[in-house]
C-alpha positions in Angstrom: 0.0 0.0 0.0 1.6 3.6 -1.3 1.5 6.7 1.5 -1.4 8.7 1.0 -0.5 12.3 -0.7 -0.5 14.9 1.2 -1.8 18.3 1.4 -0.8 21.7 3.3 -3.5 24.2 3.1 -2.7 27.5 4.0 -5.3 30.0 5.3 -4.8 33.4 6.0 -7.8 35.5 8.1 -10.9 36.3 5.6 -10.0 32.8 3.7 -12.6 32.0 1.4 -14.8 29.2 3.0 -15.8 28.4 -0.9 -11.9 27.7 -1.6 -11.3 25.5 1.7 -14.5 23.4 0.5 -13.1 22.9 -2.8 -9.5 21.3 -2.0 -10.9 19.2 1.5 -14.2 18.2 0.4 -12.8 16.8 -3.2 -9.8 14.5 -1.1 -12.3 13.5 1.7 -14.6 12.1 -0.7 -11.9 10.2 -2.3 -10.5 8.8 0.9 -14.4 7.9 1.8 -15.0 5.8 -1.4 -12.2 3.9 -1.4 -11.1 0.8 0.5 -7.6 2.8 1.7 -6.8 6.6 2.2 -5.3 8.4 -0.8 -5.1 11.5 0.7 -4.0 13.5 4.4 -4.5 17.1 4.8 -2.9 19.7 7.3 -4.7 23.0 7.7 -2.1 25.8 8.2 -1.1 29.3 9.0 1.8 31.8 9.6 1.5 31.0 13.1 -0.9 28.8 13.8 -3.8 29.0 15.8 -7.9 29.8 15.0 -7.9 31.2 11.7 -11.3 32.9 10.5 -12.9 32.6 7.2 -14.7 35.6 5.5 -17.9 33.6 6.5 -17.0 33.6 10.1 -15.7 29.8 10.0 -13.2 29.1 12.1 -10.5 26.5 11.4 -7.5 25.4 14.0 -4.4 25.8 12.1 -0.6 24.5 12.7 2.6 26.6 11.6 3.6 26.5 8.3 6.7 23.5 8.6 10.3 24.8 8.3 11.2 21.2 6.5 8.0 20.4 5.0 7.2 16.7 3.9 3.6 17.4 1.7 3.0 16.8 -2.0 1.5 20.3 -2.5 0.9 23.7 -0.4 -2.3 24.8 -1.7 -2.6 28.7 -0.8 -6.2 30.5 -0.3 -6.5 33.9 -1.3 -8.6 36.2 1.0 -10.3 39.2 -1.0 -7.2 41.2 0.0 -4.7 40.7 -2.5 -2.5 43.2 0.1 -2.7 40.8 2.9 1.1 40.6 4.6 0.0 37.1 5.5 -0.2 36.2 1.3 3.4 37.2 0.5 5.2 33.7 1.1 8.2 34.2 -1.5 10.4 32.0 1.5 8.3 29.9 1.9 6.8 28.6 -1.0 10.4 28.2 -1.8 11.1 26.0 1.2 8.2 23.4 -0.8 9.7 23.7 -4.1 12.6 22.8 -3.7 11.8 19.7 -2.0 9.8 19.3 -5.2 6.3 20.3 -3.5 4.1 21.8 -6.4 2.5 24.7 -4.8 -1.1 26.0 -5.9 -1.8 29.7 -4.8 -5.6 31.0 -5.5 -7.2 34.0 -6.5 -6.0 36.8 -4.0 -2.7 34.7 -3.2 -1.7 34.3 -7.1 -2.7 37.9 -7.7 0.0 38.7 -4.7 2.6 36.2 -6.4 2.4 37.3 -9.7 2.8 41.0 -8.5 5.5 40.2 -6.3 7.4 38.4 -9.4 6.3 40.8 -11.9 4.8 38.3 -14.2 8.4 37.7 -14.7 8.9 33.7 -13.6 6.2 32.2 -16.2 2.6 32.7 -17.6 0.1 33.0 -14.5 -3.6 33.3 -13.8 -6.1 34.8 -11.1 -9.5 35.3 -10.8 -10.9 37.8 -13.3 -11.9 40.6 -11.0 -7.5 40.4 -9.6 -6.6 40.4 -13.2 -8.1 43.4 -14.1 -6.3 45.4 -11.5 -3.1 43.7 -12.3 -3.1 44.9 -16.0 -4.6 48.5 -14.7 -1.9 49.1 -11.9 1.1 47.0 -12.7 0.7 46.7 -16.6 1.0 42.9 -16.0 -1.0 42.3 -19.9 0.3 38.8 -19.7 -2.2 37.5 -17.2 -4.3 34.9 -18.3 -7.7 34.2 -18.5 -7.9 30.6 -17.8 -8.7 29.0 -14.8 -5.2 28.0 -14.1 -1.4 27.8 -15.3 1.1 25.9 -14.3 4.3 27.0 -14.7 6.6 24.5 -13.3 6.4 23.5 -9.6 4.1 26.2 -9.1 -0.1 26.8 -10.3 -1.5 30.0 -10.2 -5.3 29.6 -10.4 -8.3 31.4 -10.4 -9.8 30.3 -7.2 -13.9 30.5 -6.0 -15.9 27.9 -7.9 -12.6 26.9 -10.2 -11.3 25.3 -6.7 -12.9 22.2 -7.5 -11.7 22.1 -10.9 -8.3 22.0 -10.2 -8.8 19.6 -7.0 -10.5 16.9 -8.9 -7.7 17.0 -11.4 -4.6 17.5 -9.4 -6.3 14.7 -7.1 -7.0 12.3 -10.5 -3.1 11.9 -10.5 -3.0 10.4 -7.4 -6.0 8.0 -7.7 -8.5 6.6 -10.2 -10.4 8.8 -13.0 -13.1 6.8 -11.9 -12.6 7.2 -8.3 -12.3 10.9 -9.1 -15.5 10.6 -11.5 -17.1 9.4 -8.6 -15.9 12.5 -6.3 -17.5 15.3 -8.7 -20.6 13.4 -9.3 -21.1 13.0 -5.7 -20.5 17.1 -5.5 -22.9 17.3 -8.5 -19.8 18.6 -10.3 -21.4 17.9 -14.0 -17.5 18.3 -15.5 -14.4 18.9 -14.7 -12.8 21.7 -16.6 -9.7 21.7 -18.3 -6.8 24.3 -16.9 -7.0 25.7 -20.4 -10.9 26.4 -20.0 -11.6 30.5 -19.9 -13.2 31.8 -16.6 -16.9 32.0 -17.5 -17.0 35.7 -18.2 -15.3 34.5 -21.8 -18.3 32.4 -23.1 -16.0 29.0 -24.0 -17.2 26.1 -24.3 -16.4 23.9 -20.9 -14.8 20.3 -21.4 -13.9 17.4 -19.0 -10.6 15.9 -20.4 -9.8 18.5 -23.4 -10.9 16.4 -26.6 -14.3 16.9 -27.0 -14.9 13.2 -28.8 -14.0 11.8 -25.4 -16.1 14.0 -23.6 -18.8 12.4 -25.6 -17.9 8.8 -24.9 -17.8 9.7 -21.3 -20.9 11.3 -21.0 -22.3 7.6 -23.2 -20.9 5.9 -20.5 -22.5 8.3 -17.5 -25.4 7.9 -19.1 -25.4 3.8 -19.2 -24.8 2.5 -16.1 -27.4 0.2 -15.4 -27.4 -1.1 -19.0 -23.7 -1.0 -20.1 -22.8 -0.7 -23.8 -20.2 -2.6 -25.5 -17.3 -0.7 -26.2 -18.0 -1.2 -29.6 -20.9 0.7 -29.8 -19.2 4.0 -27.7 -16.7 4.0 -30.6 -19.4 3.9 -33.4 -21.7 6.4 -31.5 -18.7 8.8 -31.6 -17.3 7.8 -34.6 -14.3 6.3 -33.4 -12.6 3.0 -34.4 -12.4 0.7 -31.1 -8.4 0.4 -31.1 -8.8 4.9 -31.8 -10.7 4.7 -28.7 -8.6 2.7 -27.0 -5.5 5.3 -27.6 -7.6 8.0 -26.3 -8.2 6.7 -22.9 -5.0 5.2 -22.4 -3.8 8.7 -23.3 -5.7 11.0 -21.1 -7.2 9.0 -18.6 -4.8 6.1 -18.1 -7.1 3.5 -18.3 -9.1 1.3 -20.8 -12.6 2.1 -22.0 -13.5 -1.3 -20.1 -11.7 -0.7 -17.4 -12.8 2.7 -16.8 -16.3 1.7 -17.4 -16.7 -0.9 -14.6 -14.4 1.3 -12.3 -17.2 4.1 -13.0 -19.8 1.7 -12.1 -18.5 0.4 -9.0 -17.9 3.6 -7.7 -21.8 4.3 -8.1 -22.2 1.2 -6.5 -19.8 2.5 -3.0 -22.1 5.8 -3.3 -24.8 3.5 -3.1 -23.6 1.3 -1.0 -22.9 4.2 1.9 -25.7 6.6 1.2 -28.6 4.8 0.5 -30.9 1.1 2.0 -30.8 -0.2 -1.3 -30.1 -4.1 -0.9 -26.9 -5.6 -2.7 -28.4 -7.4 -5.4 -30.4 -3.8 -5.8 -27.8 -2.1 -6.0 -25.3 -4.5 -8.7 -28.6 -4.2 -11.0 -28.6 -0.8 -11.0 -24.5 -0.4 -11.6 -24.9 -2.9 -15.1 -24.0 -6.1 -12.7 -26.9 -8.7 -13.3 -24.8 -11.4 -12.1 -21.7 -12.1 -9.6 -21.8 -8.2 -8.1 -20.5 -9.7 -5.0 -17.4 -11.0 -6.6 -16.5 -8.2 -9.3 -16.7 -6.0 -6.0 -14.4 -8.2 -3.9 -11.7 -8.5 -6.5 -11.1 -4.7 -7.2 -11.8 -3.6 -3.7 -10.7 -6.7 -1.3 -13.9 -6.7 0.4 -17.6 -7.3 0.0 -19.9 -5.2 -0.4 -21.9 -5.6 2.8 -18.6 -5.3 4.6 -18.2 -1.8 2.9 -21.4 -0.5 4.0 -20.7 -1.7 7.7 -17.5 0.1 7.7 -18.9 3.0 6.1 -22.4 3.6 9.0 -19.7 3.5 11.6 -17.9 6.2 10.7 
């Protein structure tokens, strides 16, 4: 069994509550539909202590590490792009080089970009920073996407986006299936690409970036209880099966039959933990007519009535 990755979330007073959902909720849910945790989190600050959201939620924090040990610092803005407690040139440095990749939000990678002078990389913020960073500072280069990533570090747009870049940062730590799962439990219709303009722009959104997948996906969302073969996705979509094959492998690291019954099983854990349905229920409706019981135990190392005990005691 692999270490789980780990996250450091900084917060600063005024943190946007929205933001903190968007990284925590997306990694619990992944740690709560799977038979092992993928993913720790550590809520901190400059100094630790209660820190104070903008909606007057208050979270304990610990001090930012001197040697940290996560995966990635994610940084929440705090509708003051000004705020002392944003300009972390040290230590963001102190993650990087220990080959952290550090995500800074909104306000924070309106306060990084100004503090760099656009000058390390293309960067993004949320629209409303961006405006006042090619007003003031003449910074023209800022994008309008929902986040860049230049090198170890991604400057993203924050609010609503926060999801977004959650559920695909967290997809290269777990399953696309798992993280399917995740962002249809959060009624998060599709992911969008870091390329995607903020809303404002009028683009068209996309899950993986190649539309024709998008549209074998949504074949396969659409078909749970009554799977199609393969064969049919590729001729709905135009595709040749082995063209099909190439574009899974290639984006979402998986075969169009694995991915599938991975998507279906992870409807059957939602199912399993958040609803009375019985088991035999429950495989019908994920496409499993026959053997459910087994198919589950042989991907997950458990049954499914074991799941669901696990799960109502937590």
């Amino acid at each position: 069994m692999s270490a789980p990755c780990v996250f450091d979330i900084y917060v600063a007073d005024g943190f946007v509550l929205t933001e903190f959902a968007g990284v925590v909720e997306v990694i619990r849910l992944a740690n709560r539909i799977n038979a092992s945790p993928l993913f720790e989190w550590h809520v901190r600050s400059a100094h630790g202590g209660p820190i104070t959201a903008s909606s007057a939620v208050t979270v304990e924090t610990t001090p930012l590490p001197a040697r940290p040990d996560a995966d990635y610092l994610f940084v929440l803005g705090n509708a003051d792009p000004a705020c002392p407690a944003l300009s972390l040139g040290k230590a963001l440095a102190t993650y990087t080089s220990r080959q952290a990749r550090v995500v800074l939000l909104s306000e924070a990678a309106a306060r990084y970009i100004s503090e760099t002078n656009g000058a390390l990389g293309s960067h993004t913020t949320h629209w409303e920073n961006r405006t006042v960073l090619m007003e003031r500072l003449g910074l023209f280069d800022t994008k309008a996407t929902l986040a860049v990533e230049s090198g170890s570090i991604i400057t993203c747009a924050g609010m609503g986006a926060t999801f977004d870049i959650a559920l695909s940062i967290a997809s290269q730590h777990a399953s696309s299936t798992t993280m399917s799962t995740v962002a249809d439990i959060l009624l998060h219709e599709r992911v969008r690409h870091f390329n995607t303009l903020q809303p404002f722009s009028g683009k068209v959104v996309t899950t993986t970036g190649d539309t024709t997948l998008d549209a074998c996906l949504a074949l396969m969302q659409d078909n749970m209880e009554f799977p199609l073969q393969i064969s049919e996705i590729a001729k709905r979509t135009n595709l040749s099966k082995r063209s099909l094959e190439r574009k899974f492998n290639r984006l979402l690291r998986s075969t169009p039959n694995g991915y599938y019954r991975g998507l279906r099983l992870n409807k059957a854990n939602n199912l399993l933990l958040n609803t009375d349905m019985r088991i035999q229920e429950i495989g019908l409706a994920c496409g499993f007519p026959n053997g459910f019981t087994a198919i589950y135990r042989s991907v997950f190392g458990t049954t499914p009535n074991a799941t669901r005990k696990k799960g109502r005691t937590k």
